[in-house]
C-alpha positions in Angstrom: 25.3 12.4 -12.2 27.2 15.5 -13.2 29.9 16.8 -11.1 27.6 19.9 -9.9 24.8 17.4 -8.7 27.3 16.0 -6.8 28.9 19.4 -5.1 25.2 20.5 -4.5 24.0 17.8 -2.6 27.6 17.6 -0.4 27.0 21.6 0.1 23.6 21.0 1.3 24.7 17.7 3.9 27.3 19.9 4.9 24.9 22.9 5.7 22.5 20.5 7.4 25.1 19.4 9.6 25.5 22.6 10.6 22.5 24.0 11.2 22.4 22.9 15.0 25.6 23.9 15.6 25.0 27.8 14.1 21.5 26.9 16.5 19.0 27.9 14.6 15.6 28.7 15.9 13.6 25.6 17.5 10.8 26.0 14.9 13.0 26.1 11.6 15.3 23.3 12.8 11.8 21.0 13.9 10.7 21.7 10.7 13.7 20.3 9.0 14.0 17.4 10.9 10.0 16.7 9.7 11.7 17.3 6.3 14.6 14.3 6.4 12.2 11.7 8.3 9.0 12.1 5.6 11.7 12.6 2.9 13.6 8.9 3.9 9.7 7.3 2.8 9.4 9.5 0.1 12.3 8.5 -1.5 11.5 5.1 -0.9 7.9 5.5 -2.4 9.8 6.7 -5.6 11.5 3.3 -6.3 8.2 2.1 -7.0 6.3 4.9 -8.2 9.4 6.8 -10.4 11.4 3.9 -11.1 8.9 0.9 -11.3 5.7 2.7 -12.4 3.8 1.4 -9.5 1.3 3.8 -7.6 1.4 2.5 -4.2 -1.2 3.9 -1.1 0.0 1.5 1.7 2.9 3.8 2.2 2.0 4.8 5.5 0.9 1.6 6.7 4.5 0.3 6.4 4.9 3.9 8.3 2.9 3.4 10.8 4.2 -0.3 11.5 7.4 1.1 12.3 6.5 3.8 15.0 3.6 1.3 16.7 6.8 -0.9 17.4 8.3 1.6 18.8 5.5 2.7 21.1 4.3 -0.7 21.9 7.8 -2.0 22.5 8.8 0.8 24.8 5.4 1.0 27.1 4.1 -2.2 27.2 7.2 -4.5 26.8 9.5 -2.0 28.2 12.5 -2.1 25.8 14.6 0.5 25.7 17.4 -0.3 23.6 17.1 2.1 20.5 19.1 -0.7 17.8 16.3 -3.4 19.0 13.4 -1.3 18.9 14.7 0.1 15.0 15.5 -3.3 14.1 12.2 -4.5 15.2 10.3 -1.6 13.5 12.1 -2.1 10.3 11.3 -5.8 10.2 7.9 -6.3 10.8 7.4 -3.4 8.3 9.4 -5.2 5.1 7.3 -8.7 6.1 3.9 -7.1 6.3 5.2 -5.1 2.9 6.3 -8.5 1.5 2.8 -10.0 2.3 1.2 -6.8 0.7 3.5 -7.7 -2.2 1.9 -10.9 -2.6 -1.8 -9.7 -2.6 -1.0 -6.0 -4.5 1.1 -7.5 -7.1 -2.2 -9.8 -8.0 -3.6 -7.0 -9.8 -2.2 -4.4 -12.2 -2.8 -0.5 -13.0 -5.9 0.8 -11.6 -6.3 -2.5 -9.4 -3.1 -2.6 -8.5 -3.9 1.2 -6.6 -7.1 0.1 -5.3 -5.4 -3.0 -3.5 -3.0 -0.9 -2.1 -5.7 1.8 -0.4 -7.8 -1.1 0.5 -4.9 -2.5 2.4 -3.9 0.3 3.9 -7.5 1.2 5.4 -7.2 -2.1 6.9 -3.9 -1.9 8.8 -5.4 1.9 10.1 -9.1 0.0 11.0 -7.1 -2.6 12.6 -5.4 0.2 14.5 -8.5 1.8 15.3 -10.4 -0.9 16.5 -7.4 -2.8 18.6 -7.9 0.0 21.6 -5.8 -2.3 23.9 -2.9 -2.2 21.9 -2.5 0.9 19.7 -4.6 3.6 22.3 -7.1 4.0 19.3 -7.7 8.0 18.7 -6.0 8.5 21.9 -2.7 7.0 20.5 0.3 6.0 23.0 3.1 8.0 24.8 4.7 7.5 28.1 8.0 6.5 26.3 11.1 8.9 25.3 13.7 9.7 23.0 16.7 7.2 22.6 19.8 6.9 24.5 22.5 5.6 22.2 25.6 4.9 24.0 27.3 7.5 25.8 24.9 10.0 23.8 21.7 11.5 24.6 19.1 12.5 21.4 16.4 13.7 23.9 16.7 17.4 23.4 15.4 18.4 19.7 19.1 20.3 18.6 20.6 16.5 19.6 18.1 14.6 17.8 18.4 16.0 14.7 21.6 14.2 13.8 19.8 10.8 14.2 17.3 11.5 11.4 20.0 13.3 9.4 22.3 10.4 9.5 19.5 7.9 8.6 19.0 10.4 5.7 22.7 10.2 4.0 22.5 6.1 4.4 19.4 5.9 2.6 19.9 7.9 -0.1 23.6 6.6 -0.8 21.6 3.2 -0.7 18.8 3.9 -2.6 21.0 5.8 -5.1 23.2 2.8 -5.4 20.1 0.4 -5.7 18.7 2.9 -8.8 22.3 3.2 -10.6 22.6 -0.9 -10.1 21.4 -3.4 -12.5 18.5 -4.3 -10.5 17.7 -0.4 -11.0 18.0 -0.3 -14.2 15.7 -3.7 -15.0 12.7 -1.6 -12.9 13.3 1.2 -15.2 12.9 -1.2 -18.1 9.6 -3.1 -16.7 8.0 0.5 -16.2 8.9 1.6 -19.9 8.4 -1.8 -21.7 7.3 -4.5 -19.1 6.4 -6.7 -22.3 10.0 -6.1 -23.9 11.4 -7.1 -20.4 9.6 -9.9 -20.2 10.4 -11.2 -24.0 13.9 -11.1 -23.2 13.6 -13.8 -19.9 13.1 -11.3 -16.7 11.1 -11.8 -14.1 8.8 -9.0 -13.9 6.8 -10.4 -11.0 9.6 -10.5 -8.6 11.0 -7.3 -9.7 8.1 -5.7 -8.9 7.4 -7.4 -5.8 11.3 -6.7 -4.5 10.9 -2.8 -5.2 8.0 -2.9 -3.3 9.3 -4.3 -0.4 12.6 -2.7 -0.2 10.2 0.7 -0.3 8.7 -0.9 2.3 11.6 -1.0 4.2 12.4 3.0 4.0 8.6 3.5 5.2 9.5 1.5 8.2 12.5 3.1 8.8 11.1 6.8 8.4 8.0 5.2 10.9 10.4 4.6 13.9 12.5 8.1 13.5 9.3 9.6 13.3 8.0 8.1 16.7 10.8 9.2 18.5 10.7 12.6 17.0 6.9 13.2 18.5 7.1 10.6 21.4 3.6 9.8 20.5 2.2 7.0 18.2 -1.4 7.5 16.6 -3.5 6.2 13.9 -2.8 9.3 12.0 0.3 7.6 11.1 -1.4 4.9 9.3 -4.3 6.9 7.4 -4.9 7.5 3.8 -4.2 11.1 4.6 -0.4 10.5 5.1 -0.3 7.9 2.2 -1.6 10.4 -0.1 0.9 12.8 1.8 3.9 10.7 0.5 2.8 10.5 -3.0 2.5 14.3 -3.2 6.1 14.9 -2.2 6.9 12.2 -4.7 5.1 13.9 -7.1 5.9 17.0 -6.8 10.0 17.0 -6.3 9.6 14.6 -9.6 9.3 10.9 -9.6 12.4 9.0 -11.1 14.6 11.9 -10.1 14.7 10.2 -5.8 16.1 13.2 -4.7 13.6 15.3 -6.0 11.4 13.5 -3.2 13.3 15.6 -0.4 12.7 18.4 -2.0 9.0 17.6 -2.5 9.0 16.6 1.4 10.8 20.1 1.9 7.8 21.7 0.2 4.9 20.0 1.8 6.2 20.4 5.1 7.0 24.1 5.0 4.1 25.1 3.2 1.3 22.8 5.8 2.9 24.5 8.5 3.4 28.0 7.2 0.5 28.5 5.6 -1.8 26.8 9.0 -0.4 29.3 11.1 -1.9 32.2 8.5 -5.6 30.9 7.4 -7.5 28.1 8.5 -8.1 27.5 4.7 -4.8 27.0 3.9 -5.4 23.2 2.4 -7.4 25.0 0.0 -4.7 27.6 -0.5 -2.4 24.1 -0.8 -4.2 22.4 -2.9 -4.3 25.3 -5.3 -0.5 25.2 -5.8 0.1 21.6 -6.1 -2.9 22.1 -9.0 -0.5 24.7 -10.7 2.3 22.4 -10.4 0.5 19.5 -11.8 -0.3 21.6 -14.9 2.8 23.6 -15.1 5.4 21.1 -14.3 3.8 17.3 -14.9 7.3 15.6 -14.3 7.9 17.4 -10.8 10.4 20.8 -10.1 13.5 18.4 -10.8 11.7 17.0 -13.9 11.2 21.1 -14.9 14.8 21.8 -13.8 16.1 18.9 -15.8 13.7 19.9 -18.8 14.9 23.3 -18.8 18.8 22.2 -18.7 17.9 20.1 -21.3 17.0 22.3 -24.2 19.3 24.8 -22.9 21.9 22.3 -23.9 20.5 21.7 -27.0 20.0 24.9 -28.3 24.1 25.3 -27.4 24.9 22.4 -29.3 22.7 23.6 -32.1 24.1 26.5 -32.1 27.2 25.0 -32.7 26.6 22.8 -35.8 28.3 23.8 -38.5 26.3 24.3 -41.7 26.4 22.1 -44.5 27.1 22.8 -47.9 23.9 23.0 -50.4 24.8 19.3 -52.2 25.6 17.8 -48.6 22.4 18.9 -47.1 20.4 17.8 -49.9 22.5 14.2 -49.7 21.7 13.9 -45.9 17.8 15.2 -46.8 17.4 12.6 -49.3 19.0 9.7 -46.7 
């Protein structure tokens, strides 16, 4: 990454850091916190989808794995300890996403994303139906924000350094997993999967470890999340937020993993800007993730870094110095 990337995204940590102390109004700094908590899945979802050309849907059942553990584990078997409960969260949501793996990876392409949605709708009718446990449509509260240590993350200007903290580990890990060899084998298999394969790798188990390992995020992003809204429902599991997670994906630019924040950035902002103006404003959202789609196919960091791009080249170009008559013609002719 080019030294400017790097002062960008330190200026922005920095500002985030900030923000409570500077104490921002309770809405914007909610908002944000939204922001780092879908954006830790999102970026996870973009190992597979940017990096290992895998559409996945079962995002958010990995998702909502991770806050039913919390919820469950707080009210019924009365754990408190926030490391257990996040521990707990993130495990059961990388072995139901390595069981997934197994079934999902079965099929490819089309199939592949049909698997995936199917599986998801059955962790969320699972949900549904197992009243008992998961409080159905009701959901399940009566459990509160953690106590870590001599610190207290209940009030909402507190609690924002838990999901910003979370944020900085998983990007430096994801960003080291991406810039790793393993990384750059998944960028292979999604260009030339039959190349990769010709040449000994397992393309199989590849896939299978990016998926889990985005499973991982999703369960991570799934317990900060039920502690940000002390309340656990099947809306965490639907297709709805699945679909959610590929948008932001989509949109900040697959491939790029940061561009996934800023895609979660976007969706968040404009679902609860626009909802407090129109009661049509999915229609209104939907609208501009169509001109986005047209406009900028590889995401606002794929337009940025398009852009940069050709400015480059039209410097360098610009730069060439012109060859003589018989030397053009010689390097025509080669």
């Amino acid at each position: 990454m080019r030294w400017y990337v790097w002062v960008s995204a330190l200026v922005v940590a920095v500002v985030l850091a900030l923000l409570p102390i500077l104490h921002i109004p309770d809405y914007a700094l909610t908002l944000i916190t939204q922001m780092m908590i879908y954006g830790i899945a999102a970026m996870g979802l973009d190992l597979l989808v940017g990096y290992t050309g895998l559409v996945s849907f079962a995002q958010a059942a990995f998702f909502g794995i991770g806050a039913y553990v919390v919820a469950v584990g707080a009210t019924e078997a009365g754990i408190t300890s926030f490391g257990a409960l996040l521990l707990m969260g993130i495990v059961l949501a990388t072995l139901v996403a390595g069981l997934f793996g197994v079934i999902a990876l079965r099929a490819s392409g089309v199939g592949f994303i049909i698997v995936t949605l199917a599986l998801d709708e059955l962790v969320w009718g699972l949900a549904y139906q197992w009243v008992n446990v998961s409080g159905g449509d009701n959901g399940i509260t009566g459990f509160s924000r953690p106590h870590i240590g001599p610190w207290s993350f209940v009030g909402d200007y507190h609690f924002f350094y838990l999901p910003f903290a979370f944020l900085i580990l998983s990007a430096i890990a994801l960003y080291l997993i991406v810039r790793s060899p393993f990384g750059l084998v998944l960028r292979g298999i999604r260009e030339h999967p039959r190349r990769m394969r010709a040449l000994g790798y397992n393309i199989w188990l590849y896939r299978y470890l990016a998926f889990v390992i985005s499973g991982l995020f999703a369960g991570l992003a799934g317990v900060l999340i039920a502690y940000y809204n002390v309340f656990v429902s099947t809306t965490n599991l639907d297709l709805g937020q699945s679909t959610q997670f590929l948008i932001m994906t989509i949109l900040g630019g697959t491939g790029t993993l940061f561009g996934s924040l800023l895609g979660s950035g976007i969706i968040v902002a404009l679902t609860n800007i626009l909802s407090n103006y129109t009661q049509r404003w999915e229609l209104i959202l939907g609208a501009i993730y169509m001109v986005i789609v047209i406009w900028a196919p590889e995401g606002i960091l794929g337009l940025v870094r398009h852009l940069t791009s050709r400015r480059q080249m039209r410097i360098v170009g610009g730069a060439e110095p012109e060859l003589p008559a018989e030397e053009e013609a010689r390097s025509t002719h080669i």
